[in-house]
N, C-alpha and C positions, 0 to 999 in steps of 0.2 A: 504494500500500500504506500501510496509519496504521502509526502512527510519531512520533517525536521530528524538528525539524531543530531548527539554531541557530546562533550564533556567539560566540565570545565574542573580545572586542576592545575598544581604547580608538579606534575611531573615535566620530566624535562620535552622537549617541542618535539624531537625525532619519534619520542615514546606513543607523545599524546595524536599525534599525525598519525604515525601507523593505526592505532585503536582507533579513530573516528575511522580513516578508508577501508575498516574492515566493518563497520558498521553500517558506512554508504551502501557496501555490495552484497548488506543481508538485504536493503531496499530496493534491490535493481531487481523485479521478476519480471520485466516485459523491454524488450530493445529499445523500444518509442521513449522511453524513460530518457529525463535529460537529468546530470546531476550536477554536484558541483561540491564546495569546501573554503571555508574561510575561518581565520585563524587571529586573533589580535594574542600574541605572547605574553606580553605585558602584562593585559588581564587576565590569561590564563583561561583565555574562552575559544575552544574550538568544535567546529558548530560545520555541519554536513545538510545536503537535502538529497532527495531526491523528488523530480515531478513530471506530469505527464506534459512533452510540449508542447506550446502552445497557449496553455493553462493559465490563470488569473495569475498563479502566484511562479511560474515560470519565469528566471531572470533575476533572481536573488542574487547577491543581496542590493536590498537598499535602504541608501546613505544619506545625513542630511547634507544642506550646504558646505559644513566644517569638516563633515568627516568623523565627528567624533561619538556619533549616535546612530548606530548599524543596525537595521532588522533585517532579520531572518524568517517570514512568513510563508508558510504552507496553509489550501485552502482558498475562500474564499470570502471574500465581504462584498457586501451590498451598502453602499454610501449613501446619505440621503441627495437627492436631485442636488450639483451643482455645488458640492464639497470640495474637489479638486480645486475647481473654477476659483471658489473663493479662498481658498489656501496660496494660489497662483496671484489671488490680487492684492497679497497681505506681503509680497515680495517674496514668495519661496520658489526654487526652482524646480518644478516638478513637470511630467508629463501628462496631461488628465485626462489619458487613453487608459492607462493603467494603475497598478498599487502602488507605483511611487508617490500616490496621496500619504499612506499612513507615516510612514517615517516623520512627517510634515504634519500630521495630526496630533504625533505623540508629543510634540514640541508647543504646539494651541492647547493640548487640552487634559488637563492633570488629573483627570481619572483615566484617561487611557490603560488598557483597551476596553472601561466596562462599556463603554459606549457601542462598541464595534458589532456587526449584524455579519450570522452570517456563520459557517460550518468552519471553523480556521485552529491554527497553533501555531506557535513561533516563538523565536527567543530574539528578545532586545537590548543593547550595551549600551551604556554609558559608560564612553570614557572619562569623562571630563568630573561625573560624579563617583566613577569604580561602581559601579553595578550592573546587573546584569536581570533581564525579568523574562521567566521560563510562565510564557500564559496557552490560555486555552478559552473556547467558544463558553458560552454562559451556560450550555447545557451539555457540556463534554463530548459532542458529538464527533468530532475531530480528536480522538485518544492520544494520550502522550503517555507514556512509562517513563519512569525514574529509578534509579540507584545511588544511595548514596554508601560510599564506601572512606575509609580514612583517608584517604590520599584526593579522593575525587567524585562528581558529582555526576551521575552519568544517565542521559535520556533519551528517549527515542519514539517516533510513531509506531514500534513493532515492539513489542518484548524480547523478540528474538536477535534485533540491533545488538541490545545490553548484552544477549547471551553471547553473542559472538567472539567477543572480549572479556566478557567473567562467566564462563563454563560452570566454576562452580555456584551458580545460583541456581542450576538447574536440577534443581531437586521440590518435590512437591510439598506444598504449605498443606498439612494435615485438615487445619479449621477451613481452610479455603476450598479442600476436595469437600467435608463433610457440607457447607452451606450451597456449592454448587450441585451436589448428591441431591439435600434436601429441600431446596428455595428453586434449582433452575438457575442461578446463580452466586458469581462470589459478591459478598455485599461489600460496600462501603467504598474502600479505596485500593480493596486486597485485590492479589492476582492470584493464579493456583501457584505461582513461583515464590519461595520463601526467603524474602527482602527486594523483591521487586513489585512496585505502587504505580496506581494508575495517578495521573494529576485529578485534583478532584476537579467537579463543572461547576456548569455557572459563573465562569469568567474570572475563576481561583488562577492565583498565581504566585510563583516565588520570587522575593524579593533578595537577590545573592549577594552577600557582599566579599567580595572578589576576595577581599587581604585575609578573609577568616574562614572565609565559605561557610556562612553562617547561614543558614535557609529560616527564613518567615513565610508563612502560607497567611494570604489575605486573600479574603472573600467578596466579591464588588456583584454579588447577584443582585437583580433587583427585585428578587423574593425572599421577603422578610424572612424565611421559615430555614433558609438556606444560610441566612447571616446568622440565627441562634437568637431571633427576638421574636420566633414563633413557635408554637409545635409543633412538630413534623408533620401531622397530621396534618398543617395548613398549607403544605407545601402546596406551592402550582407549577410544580416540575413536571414534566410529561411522567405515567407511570413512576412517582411518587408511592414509597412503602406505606400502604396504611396505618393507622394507631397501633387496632389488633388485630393485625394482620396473622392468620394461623399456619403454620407448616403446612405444607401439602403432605398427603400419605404416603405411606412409603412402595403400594405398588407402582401411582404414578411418578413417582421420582426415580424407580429403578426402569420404566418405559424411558425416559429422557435421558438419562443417563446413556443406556444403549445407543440412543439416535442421536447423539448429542456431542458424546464426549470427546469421539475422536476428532471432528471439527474444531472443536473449544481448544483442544491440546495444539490442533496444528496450525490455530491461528496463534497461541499462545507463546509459539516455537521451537515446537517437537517436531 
């Protein structure tokens, strides 16, 4: 599936290069794929794609005027009428054919990206402030994985990116077979891989700070229930867990299991 992978780490540059192009080419399944790779040393952010060309978000990366604010977007947005247009009249240099709009949005607009419409992921730098922000669509539809390990922070559109460079993660989270057995799925933020996380939705995103690689996860939904100032129960997230919501029984969850699982495992990256 195209997508973002990457890592961001003070391992040394020859290291961190080899592990992102081996995480590009877990992304490459179809020839039409165009990919690509960029790298700021400095901060310690190296950051891959791959996507179908042609595509909205095909031609990564982009840069503002200075240079010193780089995104990486995979995916898709829907602007409202005539955004480009007026980012271009406010003196920014951009194309308003394509997504050279947001680099230029993130600079206007200080909730960036809760605002943003539209099936997407990407990761954005700041040089000039040392950080770096690992986001996703308001409803997680566009998936990202992560790893965090002592030396490095490691993400990807695939689970199978992470796997290609830490082998050992690939072993099965027990409570994550047991809820995908019993529910039809793993809940929360689990994957069936035990220390690899999906980014949660709702336009959650990590806040990295380069010098420590210290992760903050902030939440910009604009469903109260999803910020933790409602009860779940009021969520208006598509297929939203109910209150009391019951197990299903255990013949139909060993039917789904059967039909199920080997799909689940091999988009997983078995």
């Amino acid at each position: 599936m195209p997508g973002i992978v990457g890592l961001i780490t003070r391992m040394p540059r020859e290291e961190a290069e080899r592990e992102l192009l081996q995480m590009v080419e877990a992304l490459c399944h179809e020839n039409f794929y165009v990919r690509g790779m960029w790298a700021d040393e400095s901060m310690g952010v190296y950051v891959g794609w791959v996507e179908r060309k042609g595509s909205f978000s095909d031609g990564m990366p982009l840069r503002n005027e200075r240079g010193d604010v780089v995104l990486v977007f995979s995916g898709e947005e829907f602007p409202e009428p005539g955004a480009a247009q007026r980012l271009k009249e406010r003196g920014h240099n951009l194309d308003t054919r394509g997504p050279s709009y947001l680099v230029h949005l993130y600079e206007e607009d200080s909730s960036f990206p809760a605002g943003l419409n539209g099936r997407f992921h990407g990761l954005l730098t700041n040089r000039k402030e040392g950080t770096a922000v690992l986001f996703n669509d308001r409803y997680g539809m566009h998936r990202i994985y992560y790893h965090e390990s002592k030396n490095a922070l490691y993400f990807g559109a695939e689970a199978k990116a992470i796997l290609a460079v830490r082998p050992e993660l690939r072993r099965m989270n027990p409570g994550s077979l047991a809820e995908f057995v019993t529910y039809g799925s793993v809940l929360e933020n689990r994957t069936l891989f035990d220390g690899i996380s999906v980014l949660p939705s709702a336009s959650s995103r990590f806040h990295l700070a380069i010098d420590t690689l210290a992760v903050q996860l902030t939440n910009t939904s604009p469903c109260r229930a999803c910020r933790g100032l409602s009860p779940p129960s009021e969520c208006a997230r598509p297929r939203a867990p109910k209150k009391n919501a019951r197990p299903v029984d255990g013949h139909s969850a060993s039917l789904r299991w059967s039909v199920c699982v080997a799909l689940l495992l091999f988009n997983e990256g078995f």
